[in-house]
C-alpha positions as CSV (number, residue, x, y, z in Angstrom):
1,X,-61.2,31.4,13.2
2,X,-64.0,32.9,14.6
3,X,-62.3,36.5,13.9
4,X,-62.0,36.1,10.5
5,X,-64.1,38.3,8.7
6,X,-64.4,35.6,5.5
7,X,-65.6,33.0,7.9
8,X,-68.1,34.7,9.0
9,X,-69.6,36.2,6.0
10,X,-69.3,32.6,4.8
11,X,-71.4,31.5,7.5
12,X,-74.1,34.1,7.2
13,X,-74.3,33.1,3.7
14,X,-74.5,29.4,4.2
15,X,-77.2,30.1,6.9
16,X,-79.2,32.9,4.6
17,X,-78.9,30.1,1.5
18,X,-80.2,27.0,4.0
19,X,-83.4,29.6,5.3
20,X,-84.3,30.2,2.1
21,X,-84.6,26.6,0.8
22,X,-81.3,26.0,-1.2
23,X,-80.1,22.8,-0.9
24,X,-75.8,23.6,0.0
25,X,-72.9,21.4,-0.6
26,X,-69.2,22.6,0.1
27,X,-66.0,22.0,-1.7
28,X,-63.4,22.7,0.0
29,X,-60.7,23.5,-1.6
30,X,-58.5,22.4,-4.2
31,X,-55.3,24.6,-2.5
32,X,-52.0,24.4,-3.2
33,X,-50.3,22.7,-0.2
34,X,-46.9,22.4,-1.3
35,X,-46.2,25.9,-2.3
36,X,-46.5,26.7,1.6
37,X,-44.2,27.2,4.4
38,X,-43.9,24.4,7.2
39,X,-46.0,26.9,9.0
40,X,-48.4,28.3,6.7
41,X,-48.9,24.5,6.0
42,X,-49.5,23.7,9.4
43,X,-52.4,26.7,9.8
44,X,-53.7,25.9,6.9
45,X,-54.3,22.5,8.3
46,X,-55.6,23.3,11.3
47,X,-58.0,25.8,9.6
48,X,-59.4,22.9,7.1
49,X,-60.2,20.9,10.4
50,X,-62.0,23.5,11.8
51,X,-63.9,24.0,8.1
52,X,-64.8,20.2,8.4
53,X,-65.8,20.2,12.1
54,X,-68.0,23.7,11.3
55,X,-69.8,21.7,8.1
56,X,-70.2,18.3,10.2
57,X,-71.9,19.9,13.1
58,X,-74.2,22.1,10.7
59,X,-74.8,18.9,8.7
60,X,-73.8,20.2,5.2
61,X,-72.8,18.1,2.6
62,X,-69.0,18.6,1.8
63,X,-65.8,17.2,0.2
64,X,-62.1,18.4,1.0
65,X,-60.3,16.2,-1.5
66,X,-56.7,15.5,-0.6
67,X,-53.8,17.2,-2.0
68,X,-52.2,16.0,-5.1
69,X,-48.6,14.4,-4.9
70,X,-46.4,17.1,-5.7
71,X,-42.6,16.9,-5.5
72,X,-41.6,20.5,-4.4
73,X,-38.5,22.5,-4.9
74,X,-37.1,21.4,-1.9
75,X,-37.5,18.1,-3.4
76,X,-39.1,16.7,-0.6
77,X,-42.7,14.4,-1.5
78,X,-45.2,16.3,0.8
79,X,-47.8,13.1,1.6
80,X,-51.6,14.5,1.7
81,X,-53.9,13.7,4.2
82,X,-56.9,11.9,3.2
83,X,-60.2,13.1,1.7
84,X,-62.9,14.1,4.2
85,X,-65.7,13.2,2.8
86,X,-69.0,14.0,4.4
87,X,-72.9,13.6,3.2
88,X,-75.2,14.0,6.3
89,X,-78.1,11.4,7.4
90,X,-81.3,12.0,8.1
């Protein structure tokens, strides 16, 4: 992810906001899940447990709220993971 231009802009800003004395808490997402491919799901995945690694180790207050429950067209129930839910110590 580290090539991503968004991600690090993101970054920059979240370190910028943090120097300057704003307090920062991260909501990530709400993102439609089911409207993805089996393999757009899957990097997105991945890329949300790389966000939540990223705001754990910086120690930034965050939520990534689960997915709804949504039947899609393929009528298949796609199951969310659960909420990470993170408010740093200390």
């Amino acid at each position: 992810m580290d090539d991503s231009l968004q991600w690090q802009f993101f970054r920059r800003t979240v370190e910028l906001l943090r120097q300057r004395g704003n307090q920062v808490f991260v909501l990530v997402g709400p993102f439609n899940e089911h409207m993805l491919t089996e393999g757009g799901l899957r990097t997105y995945l991945k890329r949300k447990e790389e966000v939540a690694a990223w705001l754990l180790q910086e120690r930034i207050p965050h939520f990534i709220p689960p997915a709804l429950r949504v039947r899609s067209t393929r009528m298949r129930v796609i199951r969310p993971p659960p909420a990470i839910d993170c408010w740093p110590s200390g």
